[in-house]
PAMARTOR-793513 format. One line per field, with one value per residue: x, y, z of N, C-alpha, C in turn; residue in one letter; chain. Coordinates in steps of 0.2 Angstrom, whole numbers, plus 5000, padded with zeros to 4 digits. Atoms other than C-alpha are relative to their C-alpha. Layout:
nu <- c(X;...);
nv <- c(Y;...);
nw <- c(Z;...);
cau <- c(X;...);
cav <- c(Y;...);
caw <- c(Z;...);
cu <- c(X;...);
cv <- c(Y;...);
cw <- c(Z;...);
res <- c(A;...);
chain <- c(A;...);
END
This chain:
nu <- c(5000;5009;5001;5011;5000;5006;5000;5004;5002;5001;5005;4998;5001;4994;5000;4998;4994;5000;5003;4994;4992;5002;5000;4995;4996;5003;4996;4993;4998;5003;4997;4996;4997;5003;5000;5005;5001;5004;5002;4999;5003;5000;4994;4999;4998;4994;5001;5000;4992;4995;5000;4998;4997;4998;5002;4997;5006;5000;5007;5001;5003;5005;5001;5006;5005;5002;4996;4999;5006;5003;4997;5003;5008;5001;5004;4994;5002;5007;5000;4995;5005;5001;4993;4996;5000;4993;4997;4998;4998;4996;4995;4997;4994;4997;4998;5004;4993;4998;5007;5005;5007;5003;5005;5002;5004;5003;4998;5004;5001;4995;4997;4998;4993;4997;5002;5001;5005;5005;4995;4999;5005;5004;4997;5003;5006;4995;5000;5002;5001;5004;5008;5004;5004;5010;5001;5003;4996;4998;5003;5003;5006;5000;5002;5001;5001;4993;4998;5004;4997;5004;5000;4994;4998;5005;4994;4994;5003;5003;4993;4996;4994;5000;5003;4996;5004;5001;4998;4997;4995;4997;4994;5001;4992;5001;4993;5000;4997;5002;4999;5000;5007;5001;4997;5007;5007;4998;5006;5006;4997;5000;5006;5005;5001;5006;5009;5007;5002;5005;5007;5003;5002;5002;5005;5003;5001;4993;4999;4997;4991;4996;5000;4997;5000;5006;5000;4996;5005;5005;4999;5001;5000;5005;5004;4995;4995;5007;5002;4996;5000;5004;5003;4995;5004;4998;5001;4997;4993;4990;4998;4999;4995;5003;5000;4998;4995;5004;5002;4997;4997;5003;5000;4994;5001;4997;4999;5001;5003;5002;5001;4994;5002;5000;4995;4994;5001;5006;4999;5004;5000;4998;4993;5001;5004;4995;4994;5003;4997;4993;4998;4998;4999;4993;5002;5008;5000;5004;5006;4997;5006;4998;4992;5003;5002;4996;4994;5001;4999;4994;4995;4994;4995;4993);
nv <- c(4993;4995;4994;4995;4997;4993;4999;4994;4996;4993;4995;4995;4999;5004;5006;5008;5000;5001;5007;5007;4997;5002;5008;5002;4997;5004;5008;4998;4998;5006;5008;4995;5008;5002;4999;4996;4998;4997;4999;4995;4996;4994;4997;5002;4991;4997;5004;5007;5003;4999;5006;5008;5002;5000;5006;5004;5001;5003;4994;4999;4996;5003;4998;4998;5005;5003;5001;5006;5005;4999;5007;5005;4999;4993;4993;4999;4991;4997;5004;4997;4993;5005;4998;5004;5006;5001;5002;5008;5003;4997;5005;5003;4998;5005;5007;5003;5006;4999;4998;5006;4996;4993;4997;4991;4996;4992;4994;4999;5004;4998;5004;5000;5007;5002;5004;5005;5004;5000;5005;5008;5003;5001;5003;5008;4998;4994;4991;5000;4993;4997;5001;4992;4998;5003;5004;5007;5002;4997;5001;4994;4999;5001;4998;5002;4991;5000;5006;5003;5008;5003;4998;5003;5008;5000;4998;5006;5005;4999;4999;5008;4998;5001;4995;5000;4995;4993;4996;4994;5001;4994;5005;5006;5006;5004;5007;5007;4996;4998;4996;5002;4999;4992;4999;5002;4997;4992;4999;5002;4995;4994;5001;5000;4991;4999;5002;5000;4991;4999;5002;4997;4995;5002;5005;4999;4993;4997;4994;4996;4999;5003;4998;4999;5007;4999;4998;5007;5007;4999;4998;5008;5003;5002;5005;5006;4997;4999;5008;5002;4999;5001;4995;4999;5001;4997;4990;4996;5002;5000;5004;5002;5005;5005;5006;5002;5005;5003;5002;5005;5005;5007;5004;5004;5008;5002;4990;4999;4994;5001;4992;4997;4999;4991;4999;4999;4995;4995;4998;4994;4997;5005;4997;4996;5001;5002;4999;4996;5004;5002;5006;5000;5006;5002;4996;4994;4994;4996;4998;4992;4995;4997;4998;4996;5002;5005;4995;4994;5005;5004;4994;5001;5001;4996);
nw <- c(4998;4999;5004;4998;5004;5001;5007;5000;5006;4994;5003;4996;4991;4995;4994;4999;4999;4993;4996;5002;4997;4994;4998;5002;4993;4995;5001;4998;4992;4998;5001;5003;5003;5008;5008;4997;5006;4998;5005;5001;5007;5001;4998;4992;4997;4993;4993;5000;5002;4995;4997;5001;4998;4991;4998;5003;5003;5007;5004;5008;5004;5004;5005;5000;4999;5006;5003;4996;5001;5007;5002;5000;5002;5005;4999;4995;5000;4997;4996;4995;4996;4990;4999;4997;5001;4998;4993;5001;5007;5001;4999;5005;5001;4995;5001;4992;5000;4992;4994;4995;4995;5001;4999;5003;4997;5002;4997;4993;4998;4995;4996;4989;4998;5006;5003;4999;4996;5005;5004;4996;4994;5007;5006;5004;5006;5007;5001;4996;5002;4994;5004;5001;4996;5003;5002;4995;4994;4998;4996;4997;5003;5009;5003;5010;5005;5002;5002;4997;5003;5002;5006;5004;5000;5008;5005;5000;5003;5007;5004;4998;4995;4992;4997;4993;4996;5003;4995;5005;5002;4996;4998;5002;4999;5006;5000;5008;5009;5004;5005;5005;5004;5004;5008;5001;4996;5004;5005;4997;4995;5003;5002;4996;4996;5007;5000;4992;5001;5007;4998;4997;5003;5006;4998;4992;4998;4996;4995;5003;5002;5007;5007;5005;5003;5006;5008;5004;5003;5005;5004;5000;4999;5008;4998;4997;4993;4995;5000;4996;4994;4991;4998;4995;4995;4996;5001;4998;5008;4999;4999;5005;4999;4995;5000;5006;4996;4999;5003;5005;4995;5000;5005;4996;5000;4993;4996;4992;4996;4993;5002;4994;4996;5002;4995;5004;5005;5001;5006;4998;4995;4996;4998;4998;4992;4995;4999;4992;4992;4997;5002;5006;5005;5002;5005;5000;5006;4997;5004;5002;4996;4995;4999;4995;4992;4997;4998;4994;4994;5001;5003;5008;4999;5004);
cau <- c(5334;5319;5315;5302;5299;5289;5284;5278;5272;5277;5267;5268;5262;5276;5266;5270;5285;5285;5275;5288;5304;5293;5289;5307;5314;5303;5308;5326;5325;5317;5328;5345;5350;5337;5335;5325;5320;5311;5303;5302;5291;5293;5310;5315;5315;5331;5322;5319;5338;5345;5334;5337;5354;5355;5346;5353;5339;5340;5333;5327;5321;5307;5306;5288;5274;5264;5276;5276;5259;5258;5270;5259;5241;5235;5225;5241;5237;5219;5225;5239;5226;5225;5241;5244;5242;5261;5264;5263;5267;5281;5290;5291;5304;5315;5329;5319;5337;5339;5322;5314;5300;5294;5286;5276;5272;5262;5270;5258;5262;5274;5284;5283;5294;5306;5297;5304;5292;5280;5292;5295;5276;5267;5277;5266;5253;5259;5250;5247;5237;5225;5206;5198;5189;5167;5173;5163;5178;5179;5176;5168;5153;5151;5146;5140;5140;5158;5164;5151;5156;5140;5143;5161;5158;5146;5161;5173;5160;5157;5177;5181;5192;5197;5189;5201;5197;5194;5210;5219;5233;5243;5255;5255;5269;5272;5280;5284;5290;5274;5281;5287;5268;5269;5277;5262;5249;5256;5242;5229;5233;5231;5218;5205;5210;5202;5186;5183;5186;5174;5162;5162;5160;5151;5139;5139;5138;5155;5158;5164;5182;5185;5180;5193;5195;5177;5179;5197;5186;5171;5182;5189;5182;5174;5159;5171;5178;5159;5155;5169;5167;5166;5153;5164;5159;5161;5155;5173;5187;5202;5200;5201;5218;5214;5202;5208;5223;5210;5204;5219;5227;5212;5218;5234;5232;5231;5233;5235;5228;5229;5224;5239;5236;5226;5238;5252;5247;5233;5226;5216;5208;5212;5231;5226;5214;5229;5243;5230;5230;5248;5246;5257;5257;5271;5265;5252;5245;5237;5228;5232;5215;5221;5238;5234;5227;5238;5254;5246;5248;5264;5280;5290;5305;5321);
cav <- c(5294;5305;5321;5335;5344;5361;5366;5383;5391;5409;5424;5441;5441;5438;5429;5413;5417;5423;5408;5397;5407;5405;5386;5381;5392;5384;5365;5372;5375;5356;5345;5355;5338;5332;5332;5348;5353;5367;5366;5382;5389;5405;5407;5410;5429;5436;5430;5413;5411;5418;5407;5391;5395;5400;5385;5372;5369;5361;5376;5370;5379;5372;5385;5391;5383;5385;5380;5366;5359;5363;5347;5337;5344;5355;5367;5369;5389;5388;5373;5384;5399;5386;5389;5373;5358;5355;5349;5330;5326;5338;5323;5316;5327;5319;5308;5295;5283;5281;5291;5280;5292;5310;5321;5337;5351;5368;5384;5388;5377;5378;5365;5364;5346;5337;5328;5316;5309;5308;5297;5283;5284;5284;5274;5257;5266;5274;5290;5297;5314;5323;5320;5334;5346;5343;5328;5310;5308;5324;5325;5342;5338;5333;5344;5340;5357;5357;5340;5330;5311;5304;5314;5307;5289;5291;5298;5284;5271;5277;5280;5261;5269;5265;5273;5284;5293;5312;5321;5336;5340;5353;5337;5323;5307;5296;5279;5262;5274;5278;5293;5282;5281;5299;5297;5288;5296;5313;5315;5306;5319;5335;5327;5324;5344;5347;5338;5341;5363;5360;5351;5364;5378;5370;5358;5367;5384;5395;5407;5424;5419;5408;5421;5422;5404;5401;5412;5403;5387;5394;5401;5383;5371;5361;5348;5334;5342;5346;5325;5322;5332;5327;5334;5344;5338;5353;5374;5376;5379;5379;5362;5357;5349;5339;5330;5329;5320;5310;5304;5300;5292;5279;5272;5265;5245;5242;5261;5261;5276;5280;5297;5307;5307;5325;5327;5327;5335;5351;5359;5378;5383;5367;5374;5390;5384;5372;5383;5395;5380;5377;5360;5359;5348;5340;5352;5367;5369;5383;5387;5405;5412;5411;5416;5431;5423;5411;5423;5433;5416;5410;5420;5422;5418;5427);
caw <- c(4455;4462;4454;4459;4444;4439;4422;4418;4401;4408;4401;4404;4423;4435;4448;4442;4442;4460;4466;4458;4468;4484;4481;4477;4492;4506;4497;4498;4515;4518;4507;4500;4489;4477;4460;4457;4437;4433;4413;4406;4389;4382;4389;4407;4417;4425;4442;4437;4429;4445;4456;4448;4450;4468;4471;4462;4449;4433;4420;4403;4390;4378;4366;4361;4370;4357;4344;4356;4355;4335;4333;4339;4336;4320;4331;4343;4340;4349;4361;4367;4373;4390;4398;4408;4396;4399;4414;4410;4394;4394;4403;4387;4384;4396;4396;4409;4410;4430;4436;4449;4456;4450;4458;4450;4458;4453;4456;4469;4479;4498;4506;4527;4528;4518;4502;4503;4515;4500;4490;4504;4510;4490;4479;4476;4463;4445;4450;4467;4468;4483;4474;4466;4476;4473;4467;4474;4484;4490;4509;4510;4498;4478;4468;4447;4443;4444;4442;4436;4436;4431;4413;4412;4418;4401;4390;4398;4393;4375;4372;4379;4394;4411;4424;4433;4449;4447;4455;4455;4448;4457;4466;4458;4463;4448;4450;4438;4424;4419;4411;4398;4391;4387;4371;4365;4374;4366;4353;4362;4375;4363;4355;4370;4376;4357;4358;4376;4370;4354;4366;4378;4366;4351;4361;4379;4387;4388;4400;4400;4407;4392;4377;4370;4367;4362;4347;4342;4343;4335;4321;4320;4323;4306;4306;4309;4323;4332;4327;4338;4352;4371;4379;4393;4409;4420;4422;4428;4410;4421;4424;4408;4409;4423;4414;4398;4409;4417;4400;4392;4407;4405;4390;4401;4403;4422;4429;4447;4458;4475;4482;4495;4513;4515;4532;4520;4506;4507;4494;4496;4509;4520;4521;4526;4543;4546;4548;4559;4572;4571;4559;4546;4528;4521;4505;4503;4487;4492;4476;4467;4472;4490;4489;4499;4513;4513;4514;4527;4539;4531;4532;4513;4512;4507);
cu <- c(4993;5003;4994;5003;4994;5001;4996;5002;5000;4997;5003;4996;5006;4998;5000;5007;5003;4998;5006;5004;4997;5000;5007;5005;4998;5002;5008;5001;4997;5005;5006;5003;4995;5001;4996;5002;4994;4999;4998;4999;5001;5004;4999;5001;5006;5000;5000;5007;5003;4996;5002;5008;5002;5000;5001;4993;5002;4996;5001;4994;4997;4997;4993;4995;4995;5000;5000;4995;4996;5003;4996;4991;4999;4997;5003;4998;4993;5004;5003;4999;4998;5007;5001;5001;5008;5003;5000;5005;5007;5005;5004;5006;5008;5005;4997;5007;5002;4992;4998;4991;5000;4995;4998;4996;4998;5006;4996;4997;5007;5001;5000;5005;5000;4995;5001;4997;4995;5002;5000;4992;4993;5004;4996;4996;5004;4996;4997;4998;4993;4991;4997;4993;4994;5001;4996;5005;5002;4996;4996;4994;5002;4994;5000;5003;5008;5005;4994;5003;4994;5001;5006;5002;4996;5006;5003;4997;4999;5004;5004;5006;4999;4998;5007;4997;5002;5006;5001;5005;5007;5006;5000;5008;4998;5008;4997;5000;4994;5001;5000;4995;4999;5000;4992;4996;5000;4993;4994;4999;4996;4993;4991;4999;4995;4993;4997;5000;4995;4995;4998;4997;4996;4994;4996;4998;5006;4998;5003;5007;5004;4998;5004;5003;4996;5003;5006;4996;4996;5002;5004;5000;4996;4994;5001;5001;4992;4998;5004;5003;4999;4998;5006;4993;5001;4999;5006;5006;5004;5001;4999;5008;5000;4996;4999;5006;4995;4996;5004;5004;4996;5001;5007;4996;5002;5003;4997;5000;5001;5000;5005;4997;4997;5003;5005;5000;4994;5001;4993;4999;5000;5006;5001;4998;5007;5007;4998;5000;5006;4999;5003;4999;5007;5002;4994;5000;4994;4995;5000;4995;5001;5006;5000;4999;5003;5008;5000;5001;5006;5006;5003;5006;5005;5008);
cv <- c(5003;5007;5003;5005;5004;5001;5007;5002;5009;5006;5007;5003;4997;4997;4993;4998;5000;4995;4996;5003;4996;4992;4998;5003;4995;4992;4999;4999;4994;4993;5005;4998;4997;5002;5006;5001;5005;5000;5006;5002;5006;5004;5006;5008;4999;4995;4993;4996;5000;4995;4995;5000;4999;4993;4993;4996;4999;5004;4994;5001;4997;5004;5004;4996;4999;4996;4993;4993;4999;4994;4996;5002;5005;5003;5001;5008;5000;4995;5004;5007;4995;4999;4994;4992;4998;4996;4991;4997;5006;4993;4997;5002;4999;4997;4996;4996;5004;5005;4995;5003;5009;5003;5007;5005;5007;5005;5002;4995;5002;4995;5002;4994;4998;4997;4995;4992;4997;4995;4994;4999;4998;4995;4995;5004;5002;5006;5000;5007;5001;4999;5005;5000;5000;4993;4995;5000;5009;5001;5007;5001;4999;5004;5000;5005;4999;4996;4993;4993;4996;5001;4996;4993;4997;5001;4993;4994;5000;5001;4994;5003;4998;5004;5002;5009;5007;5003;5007;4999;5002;4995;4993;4995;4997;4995;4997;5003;4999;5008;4998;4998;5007;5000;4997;5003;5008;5004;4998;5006;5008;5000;5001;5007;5003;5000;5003;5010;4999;4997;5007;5007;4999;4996;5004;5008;5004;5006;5007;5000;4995;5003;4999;4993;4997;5003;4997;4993;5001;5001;4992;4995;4997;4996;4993;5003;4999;4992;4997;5003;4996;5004;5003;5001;5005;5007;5002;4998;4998;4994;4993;4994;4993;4994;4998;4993;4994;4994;4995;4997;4994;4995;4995;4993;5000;5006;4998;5006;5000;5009;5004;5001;5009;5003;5001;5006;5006;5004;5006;4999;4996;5003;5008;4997;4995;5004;5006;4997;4997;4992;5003;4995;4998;5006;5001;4999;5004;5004;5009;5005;5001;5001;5006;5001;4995;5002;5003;4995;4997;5006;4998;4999;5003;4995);
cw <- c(5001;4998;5002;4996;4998;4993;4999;4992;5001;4993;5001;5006;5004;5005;5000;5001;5009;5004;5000;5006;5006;5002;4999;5005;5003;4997;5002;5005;5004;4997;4996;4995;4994;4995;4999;4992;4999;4989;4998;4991;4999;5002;5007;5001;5002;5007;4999;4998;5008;5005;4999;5001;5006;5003;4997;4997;4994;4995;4995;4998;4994;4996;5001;5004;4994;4993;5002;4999;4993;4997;5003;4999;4996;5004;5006;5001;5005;5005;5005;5003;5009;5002;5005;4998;4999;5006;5001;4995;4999;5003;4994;4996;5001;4997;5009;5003;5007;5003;5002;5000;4997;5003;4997;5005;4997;5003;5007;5005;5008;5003;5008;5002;4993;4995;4999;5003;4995;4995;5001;5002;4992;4995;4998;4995;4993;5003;5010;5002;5007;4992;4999;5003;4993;4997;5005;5008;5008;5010;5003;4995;4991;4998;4991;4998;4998;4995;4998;4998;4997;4993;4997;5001;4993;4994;5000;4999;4992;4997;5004;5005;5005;5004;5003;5004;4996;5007;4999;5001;5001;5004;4999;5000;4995;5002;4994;4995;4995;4994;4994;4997;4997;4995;4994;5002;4998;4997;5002;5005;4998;4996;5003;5003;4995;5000;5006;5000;4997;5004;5005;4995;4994;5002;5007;4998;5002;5003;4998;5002;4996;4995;4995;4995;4997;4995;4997;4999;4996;4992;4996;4996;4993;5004;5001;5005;5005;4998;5004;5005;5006;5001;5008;5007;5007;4998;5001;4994;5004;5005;4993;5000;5002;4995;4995;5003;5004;4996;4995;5004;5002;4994;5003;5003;5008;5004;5006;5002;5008;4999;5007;5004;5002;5009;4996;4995;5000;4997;5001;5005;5008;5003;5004;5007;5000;5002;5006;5006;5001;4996;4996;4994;5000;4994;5000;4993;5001;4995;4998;5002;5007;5001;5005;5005;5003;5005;5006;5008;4999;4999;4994;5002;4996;4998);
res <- c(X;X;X;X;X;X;X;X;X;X;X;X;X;X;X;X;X;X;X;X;X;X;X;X;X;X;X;X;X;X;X;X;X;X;X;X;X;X;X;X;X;X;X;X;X;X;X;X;X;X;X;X;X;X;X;X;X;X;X;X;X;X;X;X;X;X;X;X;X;X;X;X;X;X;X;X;X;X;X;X;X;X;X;X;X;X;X;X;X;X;X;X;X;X;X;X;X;X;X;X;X;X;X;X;X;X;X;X;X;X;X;X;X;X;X;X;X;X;X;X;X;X;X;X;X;X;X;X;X;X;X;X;X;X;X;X;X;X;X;X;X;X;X;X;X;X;X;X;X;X;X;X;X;X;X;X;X;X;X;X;X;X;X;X;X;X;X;X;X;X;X;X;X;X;X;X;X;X;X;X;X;X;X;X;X;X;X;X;X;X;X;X;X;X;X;X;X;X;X;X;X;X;X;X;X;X;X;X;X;X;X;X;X;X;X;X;X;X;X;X;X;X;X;X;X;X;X;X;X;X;X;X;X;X;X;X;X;X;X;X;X;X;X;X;X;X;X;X;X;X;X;X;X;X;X;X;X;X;X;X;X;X;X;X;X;X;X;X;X;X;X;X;X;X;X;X;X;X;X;X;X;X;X;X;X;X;X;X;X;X;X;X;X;X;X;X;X;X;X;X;X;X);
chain <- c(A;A;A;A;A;A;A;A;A;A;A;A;A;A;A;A;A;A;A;A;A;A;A;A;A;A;A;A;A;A;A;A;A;A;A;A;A;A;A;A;A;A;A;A;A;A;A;A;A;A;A;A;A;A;A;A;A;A;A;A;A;A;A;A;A;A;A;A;A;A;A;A;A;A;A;A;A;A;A;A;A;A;A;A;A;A;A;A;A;A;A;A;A;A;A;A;A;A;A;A;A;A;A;A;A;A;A;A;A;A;A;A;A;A;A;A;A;A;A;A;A;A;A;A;A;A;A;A;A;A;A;A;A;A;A;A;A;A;A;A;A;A;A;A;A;A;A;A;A;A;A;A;A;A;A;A;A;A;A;A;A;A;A;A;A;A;A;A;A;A;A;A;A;A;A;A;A;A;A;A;A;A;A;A;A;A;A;A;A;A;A;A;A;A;A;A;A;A;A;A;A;A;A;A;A;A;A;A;A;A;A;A;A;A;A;A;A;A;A;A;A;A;A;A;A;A;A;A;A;A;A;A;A;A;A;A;A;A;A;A;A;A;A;A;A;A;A;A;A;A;A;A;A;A;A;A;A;A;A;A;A;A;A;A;A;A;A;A;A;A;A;A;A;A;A;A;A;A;A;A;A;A;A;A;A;A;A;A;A;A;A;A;A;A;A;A;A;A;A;A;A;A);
END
């Protein structure tokens, strides 16, 4: 079975919520038949119950987020101030019996053609993901600041890891039922978010739109804990996830990679200038900061 599955931690803003409606419309209206699952913390709006049924979506409800990640990490209270360390390891929650292929996708994200092009044209790898933007790979310049690889091919040498490239995380295809690693990788998972907050905040320099995470760290964090930091390799928090998944997905024995055609898949302000000249993806993730500029070129849908 293939499956495209979304996971959201919902808060009190409704635009993830509208995002999601939007991206699971436009899929709807590309493939009206797959498997489609949308995971769901904090318990589900109105709109999201009523979408998911309109459109034949698989709801479940996962209770607290935070509650969520205090079963597996004692500082699940400070971990769960980062609203999207979910979106993998919630697999684990699964029954896998019968998945072949998985795809995840962000809420901020828009189908132009069916997905299932993605499925038949990505399967040979366990992971297959567009390459994050500044990173080495990226085709419009590497930038350290951001992403620095030289800082984390240093970490992944001094934590005995695999390399794996630097993607993002916003569509990622998962074949050979690497999910089934999840279950294990759980704690190492929750673990590496821990060290690589306390490295940012206890070793680095935080910013002012992580305050309020700094001081739960600060408040914290013991001297076991700062002895067992990673240095956090990037000025940018809210890519924390990414490369905590990046670090614990190098403990995987034999982890194949490949990175998604960027004709298929675009990501920010790529999907915007293509749809100004009439190109389409297969999927936009168009990235929450230009959602506004992307809307004003893509009509919504009803």
């Amino acid at each position: 079975m293939r499956l495209i599955y979304y996971s959201l931690a919902r808060s009190d803003n409704p635009k993830y919520d509208e995002q999601w409606v939007q991206s699971v419309r436009s899929l709807r209206a590309r493939n009206p038949s797959i498997a489609v699952t949308l995971l769901v913390f904090n318990g589900a709006s109105g709109l999201v119950r009523s979408e998911a049924e309109r459109w034949r979506v698989h709801l479940i409800e996962l209770g607290g987020y935070r509650d969520w990640i205090q079963k597996y990490h004692q500082h699940g209270h400070v971990l769960a101030l980062y609203p999207t360390l979910h979106k993998f390891m919630v697999l684990s929650e699964l029954d896998p019996n019968g998945l072949s292929q998985a795809l995840y996708v962000d809420c901020d994200t828009f189908f132009f053609e069916d997905p299932e092009i993605l499925f038949d044209m990505f399967g040979g790898c366990h992971w297959s993901a567009r390459e994050s933007p500044t990173s080495r790979l990226c085709p419009y310049g590497y930038d350290p600041i951001n992403i620095n690889e030289e800082l984390i091919e240093q970490i992944v040498s001094r934590e005995e890891l695999n390399w794996v490239v630097p993607f993002n995380a916003g569509v990622c295809l998962l074949n050979h039922r690497i999910w089934e690693t999840f279950k294990d990788l759980r704690t190492t998972y929750f673990d590496n978010a821990w060290r690589l907050m306390v490295g940012r905040h206890c070793l680095g320099s935080s910013g002012s739109d992580d305050c309020h995470v700094r001081d739960a760290v600060l408040r914290t964090a013991g001297q076991e804990d700062i002895s067992r930091a990673i240095p956090y390799p990037s000025s940018n928090f809210w890519i924390l996830d990414e490369i905590t998944l990046w670090l614990t997905l190098g403990r995987v024995g034999n982890f194949a990679q490949t990175v998604l055609d960027r004709e298929r898949v675009m990501q920010g302000w790529e999907s915007i200038h293509a749809v100004q000249q009439g190109r389409q993806p297969t999927v936009a993730h168009y990235f929450s900061c230009f959602q506004q500029d992307f809307f004003q070129h893509v009509p919504r849908i009803d």
